[in-house]
C-alpha positions as CSV (number, residue, x, y, z in Angstrom):
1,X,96.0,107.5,106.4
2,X,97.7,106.2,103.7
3,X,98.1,106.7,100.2
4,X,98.0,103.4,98.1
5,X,99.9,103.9,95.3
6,X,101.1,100.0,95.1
7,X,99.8,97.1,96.4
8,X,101.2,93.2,96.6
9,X,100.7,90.0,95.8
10,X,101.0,86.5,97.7
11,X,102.0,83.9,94.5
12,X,104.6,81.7,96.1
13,X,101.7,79.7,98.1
14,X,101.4,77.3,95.6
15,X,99.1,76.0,92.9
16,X,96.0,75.8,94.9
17,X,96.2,79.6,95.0
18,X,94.9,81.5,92.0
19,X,97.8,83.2,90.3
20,X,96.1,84.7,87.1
21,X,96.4,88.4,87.8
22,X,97.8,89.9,84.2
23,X,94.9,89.3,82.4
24,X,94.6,90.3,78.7
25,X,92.1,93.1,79.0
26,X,92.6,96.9,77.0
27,X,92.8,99.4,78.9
28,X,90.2,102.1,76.0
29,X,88.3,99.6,76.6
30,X,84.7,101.1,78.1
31,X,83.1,98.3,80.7
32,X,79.3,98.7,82.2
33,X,77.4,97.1,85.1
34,X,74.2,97.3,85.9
35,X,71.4,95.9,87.8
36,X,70.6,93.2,85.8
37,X,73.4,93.2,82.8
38,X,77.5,93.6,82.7
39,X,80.2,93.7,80.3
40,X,82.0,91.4,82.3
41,X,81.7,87.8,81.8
42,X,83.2,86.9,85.5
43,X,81.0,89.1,87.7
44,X,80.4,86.2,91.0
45,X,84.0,84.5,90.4
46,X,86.6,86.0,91.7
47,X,89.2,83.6,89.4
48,X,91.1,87.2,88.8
49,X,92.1,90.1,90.3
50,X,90.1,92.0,87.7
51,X,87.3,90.1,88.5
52,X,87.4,90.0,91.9
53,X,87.2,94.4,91.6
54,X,83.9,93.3,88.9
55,X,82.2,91.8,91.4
56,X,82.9,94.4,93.9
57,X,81.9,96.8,91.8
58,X,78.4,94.8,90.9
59,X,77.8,94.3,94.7
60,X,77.4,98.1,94.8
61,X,75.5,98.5,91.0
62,X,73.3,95.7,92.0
63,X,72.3,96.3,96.0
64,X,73.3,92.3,96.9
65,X,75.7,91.7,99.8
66,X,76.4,88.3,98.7
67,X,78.5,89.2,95.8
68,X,80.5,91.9,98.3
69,X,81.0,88.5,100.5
70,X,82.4,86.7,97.8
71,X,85.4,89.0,97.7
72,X,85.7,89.5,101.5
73,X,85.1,93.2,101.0
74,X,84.4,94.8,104.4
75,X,81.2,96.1,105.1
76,X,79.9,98.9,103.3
77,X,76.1,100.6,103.0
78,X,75.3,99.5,100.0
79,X,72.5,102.2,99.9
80,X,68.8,101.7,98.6
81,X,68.6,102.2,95.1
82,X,70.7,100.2,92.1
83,X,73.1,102.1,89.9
84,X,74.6,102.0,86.4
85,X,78.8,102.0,87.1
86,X,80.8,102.9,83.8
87,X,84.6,102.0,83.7
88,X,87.8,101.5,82.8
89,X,90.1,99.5,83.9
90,X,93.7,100.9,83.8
91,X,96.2,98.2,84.7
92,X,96.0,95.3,87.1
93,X,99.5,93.3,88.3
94,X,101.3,91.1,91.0
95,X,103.5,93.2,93.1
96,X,106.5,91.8,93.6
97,X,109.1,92.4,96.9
98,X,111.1,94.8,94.7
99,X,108.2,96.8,94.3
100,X,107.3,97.7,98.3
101,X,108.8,101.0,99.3
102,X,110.5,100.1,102.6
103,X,108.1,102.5,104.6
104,X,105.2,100.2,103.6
105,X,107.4,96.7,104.6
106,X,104.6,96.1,107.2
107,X,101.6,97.3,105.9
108,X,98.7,94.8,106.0
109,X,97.6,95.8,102.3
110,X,101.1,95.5,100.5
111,X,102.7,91.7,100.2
112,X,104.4,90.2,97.8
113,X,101.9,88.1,95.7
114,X,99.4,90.8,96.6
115,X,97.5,92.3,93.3
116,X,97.1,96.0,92.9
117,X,93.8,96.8,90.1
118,X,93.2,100.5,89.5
119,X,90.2,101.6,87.5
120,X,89.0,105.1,86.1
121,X,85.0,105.5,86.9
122,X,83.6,107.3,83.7
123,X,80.0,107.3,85.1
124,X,79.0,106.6,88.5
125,X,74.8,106.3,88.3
126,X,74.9,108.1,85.4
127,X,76.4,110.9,86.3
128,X,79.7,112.2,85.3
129,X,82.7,111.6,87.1
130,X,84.7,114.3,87.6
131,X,87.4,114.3,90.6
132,X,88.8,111.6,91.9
133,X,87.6,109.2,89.4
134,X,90.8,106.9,89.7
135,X,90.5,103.8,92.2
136,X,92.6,101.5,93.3
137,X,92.3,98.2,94.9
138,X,94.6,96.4,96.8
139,X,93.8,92.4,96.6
140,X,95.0,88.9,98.3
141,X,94.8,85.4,96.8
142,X,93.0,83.1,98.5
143,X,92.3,79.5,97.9
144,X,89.1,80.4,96.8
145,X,89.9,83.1,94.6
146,X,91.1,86.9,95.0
147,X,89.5,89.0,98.0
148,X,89.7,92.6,97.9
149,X,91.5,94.2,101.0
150,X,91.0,97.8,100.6
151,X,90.1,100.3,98.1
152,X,90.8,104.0,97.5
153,X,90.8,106.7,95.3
154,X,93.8,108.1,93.9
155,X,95.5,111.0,95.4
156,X,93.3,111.0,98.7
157,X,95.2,110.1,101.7
């Protein structure tokens, strides 16, 4: 497997593409989802990378496949019972060509224009995180908005 540590993004497709991906967020900043409430004001549009990973991330707090569909994400249990997700988020940017490491030139997941959004879970259904609370999302635009490609948490290959 492979160890996403950077991940691209597609911009030069013109302006039908979304192209917001530095959005102005703070990074102490303490975000919740949960069944029936968020922080997030963009949970069910994917305008944003950011929000694209928020919806993901409700899809899973909230048990409903559609949102997971809006963002493409691959199939996925989504389990039986809804969950409280506590987060932050820790960067989210466009990679650029200079940024691919020429061993991952052909990787599906890593194209310039491609975002890369890495969160920190604090609490996962209430309970603490402890290891591997770092995840990171690769995205693609799309004329509809961002889709999320893959997802993985840092420092697991």
């Amino acid at each position: 497997m492979h160890l996403l540590g950077v991940l691209a993004g597609f911009l030069a497709l013109g302006a039908a593409w979304p192209v917001m991906a530095d959005e102005k967020f703070d990074p102490k900043q303490v975000r919740v989802i949960t069944p029936s409430n968020a922080t997030s004001k963009c949970i069910g549009d994917p305008k944003t990378p950011i929000c694209a990973v928020e919806t993901l991330l409700a899809c899973f707090a909230r048990q409903k496949a559609e949102l997971c569909k809006l963002v493409e994400a691959p199939e996925a249990d989504l389990g039986d019972s809804t969950q409280e997700i506590t987060y932050r988020v820790l960067f989210s940017k466009i990679i650029h060509k200079r940024d691919i490491p020429k061993s991952l030139a052909d990787s599906y997941w890593i194209k310039p224009g491609y975002a890369e959004v890495e969160i920190e879970e604090v609490a996962f259904n209430n309970v603490k995180c402890s290891d591997f609370c770092r995840v990171s999302y690769a995205l693609r635009p799309s004329p509809t908005g961002w889709i999320v490609i893959e997802w993985v948490a840092v420092g697991v290959d």
